[in-house]
C-alpha positions in Angstrom: -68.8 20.4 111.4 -66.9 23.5 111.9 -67.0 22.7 115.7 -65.7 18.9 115.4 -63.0 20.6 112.7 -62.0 23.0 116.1 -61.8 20.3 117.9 -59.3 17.9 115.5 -57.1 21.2 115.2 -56.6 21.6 119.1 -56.3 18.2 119.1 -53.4 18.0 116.8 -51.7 21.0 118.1 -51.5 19.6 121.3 -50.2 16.2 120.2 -47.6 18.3 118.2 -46.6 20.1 121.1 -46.6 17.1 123.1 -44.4 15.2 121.0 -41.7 18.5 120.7 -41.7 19.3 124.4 -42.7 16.0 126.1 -39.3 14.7 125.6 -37.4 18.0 126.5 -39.6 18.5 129.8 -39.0 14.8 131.0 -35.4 15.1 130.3 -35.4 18.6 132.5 -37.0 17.0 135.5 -34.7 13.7 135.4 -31.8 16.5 135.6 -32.9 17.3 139.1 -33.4 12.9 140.1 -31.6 12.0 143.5 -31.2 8.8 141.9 -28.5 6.8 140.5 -29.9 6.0 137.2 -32.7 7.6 134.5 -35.7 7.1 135.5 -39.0 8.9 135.5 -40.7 9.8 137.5 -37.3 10.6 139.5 -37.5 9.2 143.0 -36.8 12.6 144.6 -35.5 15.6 143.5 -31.7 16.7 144.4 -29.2 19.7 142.6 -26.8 16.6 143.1 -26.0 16.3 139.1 -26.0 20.0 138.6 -23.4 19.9 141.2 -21.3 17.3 139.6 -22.0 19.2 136.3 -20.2 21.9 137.5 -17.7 19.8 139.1 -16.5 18.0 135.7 -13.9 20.5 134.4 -14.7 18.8 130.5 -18.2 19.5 130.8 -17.7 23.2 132.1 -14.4 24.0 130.0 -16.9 22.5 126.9 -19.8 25.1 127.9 -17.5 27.9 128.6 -16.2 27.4 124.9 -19.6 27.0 123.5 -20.4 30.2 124.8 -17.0 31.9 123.5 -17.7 30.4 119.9 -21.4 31.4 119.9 -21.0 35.0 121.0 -18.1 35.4 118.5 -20.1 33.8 115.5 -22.9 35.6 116.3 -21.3 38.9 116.0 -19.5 38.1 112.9 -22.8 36.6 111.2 -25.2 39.3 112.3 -22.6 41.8 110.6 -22.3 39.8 107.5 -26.1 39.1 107.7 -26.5 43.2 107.9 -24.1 43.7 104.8 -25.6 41.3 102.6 -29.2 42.0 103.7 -28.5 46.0 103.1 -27.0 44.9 99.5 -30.1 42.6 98.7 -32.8 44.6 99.7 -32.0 47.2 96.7 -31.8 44.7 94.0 -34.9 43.9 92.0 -36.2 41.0 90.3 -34.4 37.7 89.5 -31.0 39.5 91.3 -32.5 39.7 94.5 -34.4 36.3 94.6 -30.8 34.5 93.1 -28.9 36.4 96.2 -31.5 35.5 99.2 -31.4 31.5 97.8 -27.1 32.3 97.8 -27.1 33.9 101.6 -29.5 31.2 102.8 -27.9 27.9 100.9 -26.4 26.8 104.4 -30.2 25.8 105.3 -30.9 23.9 102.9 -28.1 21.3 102.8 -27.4 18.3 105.0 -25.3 19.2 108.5 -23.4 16.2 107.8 -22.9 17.0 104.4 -22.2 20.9 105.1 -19.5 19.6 108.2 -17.8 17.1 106.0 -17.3 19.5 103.0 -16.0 22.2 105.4 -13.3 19.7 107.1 -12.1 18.8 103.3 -12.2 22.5 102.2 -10.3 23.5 105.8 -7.2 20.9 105.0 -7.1 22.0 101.5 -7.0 25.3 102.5 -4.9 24.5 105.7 -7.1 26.0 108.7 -8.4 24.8 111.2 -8.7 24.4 115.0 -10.7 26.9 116.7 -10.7 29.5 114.2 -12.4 26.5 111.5 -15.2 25.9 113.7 -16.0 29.5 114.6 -16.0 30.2 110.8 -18.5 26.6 109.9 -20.5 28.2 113.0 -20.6 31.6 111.9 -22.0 30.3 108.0 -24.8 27.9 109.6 -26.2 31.1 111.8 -25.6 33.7 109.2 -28.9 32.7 107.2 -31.5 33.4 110.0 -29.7 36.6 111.3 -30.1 37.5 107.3 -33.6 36.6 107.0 -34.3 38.5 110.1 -32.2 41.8 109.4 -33.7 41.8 105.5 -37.7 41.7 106.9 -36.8 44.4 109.0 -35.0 46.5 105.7 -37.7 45.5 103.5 -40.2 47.4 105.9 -37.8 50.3 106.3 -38.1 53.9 104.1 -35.2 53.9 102.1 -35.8 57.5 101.3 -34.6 58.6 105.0 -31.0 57.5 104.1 -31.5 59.2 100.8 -32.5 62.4 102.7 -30.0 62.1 105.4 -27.1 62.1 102.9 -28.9 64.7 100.9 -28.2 66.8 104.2 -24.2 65.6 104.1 -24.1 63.1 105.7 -22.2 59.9 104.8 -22.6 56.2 104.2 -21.3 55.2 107.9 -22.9 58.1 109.7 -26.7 57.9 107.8 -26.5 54.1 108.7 -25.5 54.6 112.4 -28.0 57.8 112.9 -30.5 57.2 110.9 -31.0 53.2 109.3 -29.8 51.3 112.7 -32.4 52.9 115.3 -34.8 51.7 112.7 -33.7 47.8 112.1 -32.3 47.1 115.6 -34.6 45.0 116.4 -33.7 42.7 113.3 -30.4 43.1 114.0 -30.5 42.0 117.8 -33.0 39.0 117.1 -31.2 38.1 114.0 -28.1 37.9 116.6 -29.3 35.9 119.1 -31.0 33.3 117.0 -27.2 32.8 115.4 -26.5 32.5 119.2 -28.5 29.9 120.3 -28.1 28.1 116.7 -24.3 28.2 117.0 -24.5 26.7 120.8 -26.4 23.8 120.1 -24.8 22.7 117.0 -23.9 19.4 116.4 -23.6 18.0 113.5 -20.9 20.3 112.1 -18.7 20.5 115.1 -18.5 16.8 114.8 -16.4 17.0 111.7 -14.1 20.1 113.4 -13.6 19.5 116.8 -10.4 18.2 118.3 -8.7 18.2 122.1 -8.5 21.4 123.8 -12.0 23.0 121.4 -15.3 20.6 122.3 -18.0 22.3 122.1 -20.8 21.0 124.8 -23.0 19.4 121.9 -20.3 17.4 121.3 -18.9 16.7 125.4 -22.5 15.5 125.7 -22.4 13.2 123.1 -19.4 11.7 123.9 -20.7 10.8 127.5 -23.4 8.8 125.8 -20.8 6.3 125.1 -20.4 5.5 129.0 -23.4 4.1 130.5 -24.5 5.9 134.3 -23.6 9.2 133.1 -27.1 9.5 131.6 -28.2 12.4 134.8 -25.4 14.3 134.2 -26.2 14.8 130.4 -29.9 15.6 132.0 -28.1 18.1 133.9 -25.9 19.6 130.9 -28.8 19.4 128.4 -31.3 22.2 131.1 -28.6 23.9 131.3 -28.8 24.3 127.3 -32.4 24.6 127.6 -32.3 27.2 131.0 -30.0 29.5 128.8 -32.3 29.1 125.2 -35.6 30.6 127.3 -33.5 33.5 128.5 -32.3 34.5 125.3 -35.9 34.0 124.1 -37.2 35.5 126.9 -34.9 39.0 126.2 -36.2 38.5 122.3 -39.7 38.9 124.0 -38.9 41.5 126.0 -36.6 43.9 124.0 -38.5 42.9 120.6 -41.7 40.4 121.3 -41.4 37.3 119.8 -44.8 37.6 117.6 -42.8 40.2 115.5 -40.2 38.0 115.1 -42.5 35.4 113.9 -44.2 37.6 111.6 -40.7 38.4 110.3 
């Protein structure tokens, strides 16, 4: 019994993992087809759409900008993340449960619902253009580099800061000296999750893009609209996928990705 229950969980791990990558690998080797149209198999394999990838200046103008916009967000939400998670983490009780649900809200609502309320908050307020969706991108990533930053405070010795400024130090320095060595690696994964959350959003940027600021999500989509440019969305989308497994890949290798998971 024990044996046949194994062998249903393999089962169903590889059926899950079939159903979450089998589309993303087919769509990665259709990227490199030497054919006119989607198909898989591809009939041979050609750099031809990576080529005219790079040769669209929408589709390369739209990842340069994602790029811009995700660096920026994440450094402003792995700060913020870092603030709140260093406020939280000495609360107690009912205070520090209500304040983790606050800072991690953006996860549990809608994207739609989350974009559309942002575009009627930015024209009540009057902001938008660039600046509007690096601030929607900066709220959707600022709950994992929070979760991330507060696992590695919770495992962290608050006494040493209470030492170090016992020894005259201040706030800024004991942080910087003593508290950042420690949680780095929170900090950095926490960052690069934001990263790769802010790149491949969709949903939001729907509501806050506009001419001049489209975000490759959102150049992708729009080629949808216009059939036989299905292979260069291939193209665009490994590119999304090529630069996701090197930023996990640096996770792994500056932090290893089972500690993440553990956080």
């Amino acid at each position: 019994m024990n044996r046949l229950g194994h062998i249903l969980q393999i089962g169903l791990a590889g059926l899950a993992y079939l159903l979450i990558l089998g589309p993303t690998i087919v769509v990665v080797i259709v990227s490199f087809s030497a054919g006119e149209t989607f198909a898989f198999p591809p009939p041979g394999l050609s750099l031809r759409w990576f080529v005219e990838f790079f040769a669209a200046d929408n589709m390369t103008g739209a990842f340069l900008f994602s790029l811009r916009v995700g660096a920026t967000a994440a450094i402003a939400a792995t700060v913020l993340a870092t603030l709140a998670a260093r406020f939280v983490v000495r609360q107690r009780g009912a205070t520090s449960g209500a304040l983790q649900s606050l800072f991690t809200a953006p996860l549990v609502f809608p994207a739609i619902i989350l974009g559309l309320a942002l575009l009627l908050f930015y024209r009540t307020i009057n902001v938008g253009g660039p600046a509007g969706l690096v601030l929607a991108h900066v709220l959707i990533g600022m709950p994992y580099a929070f979760r991330l930053v507060l696992a590695s405070l919770q495992s962290f010795n608050l006494t040493l800061e209470e030492a170090a400024q016992s020894l005259g130090a201040g706030p800024i320095r004991t942080f910087f000296l003593v508290t950042l060595p420690i949680i780095w690696p929170g900090i950095l994964s926490g960052g690069l999750f934001a990263f790769i959350v802010s790149f491949g959003e969709l949903n939001v940027a729907l509501f806050l893009t506009g001419p001049g600021y489209t975000t490759l999500p959102i150049e992708i989509f729009g080629y949808l609209q216009f059939p036989g440019r299905q292979l260069i969305i291939a193209a665009a989308s490994t590119m999304q996928v090529a630069l996701i497994i090197v930023l996990a890949l640096t996770i792994e290798r500056l932090v290893g990705l089972a500690r993440v998971g553990r956080s």
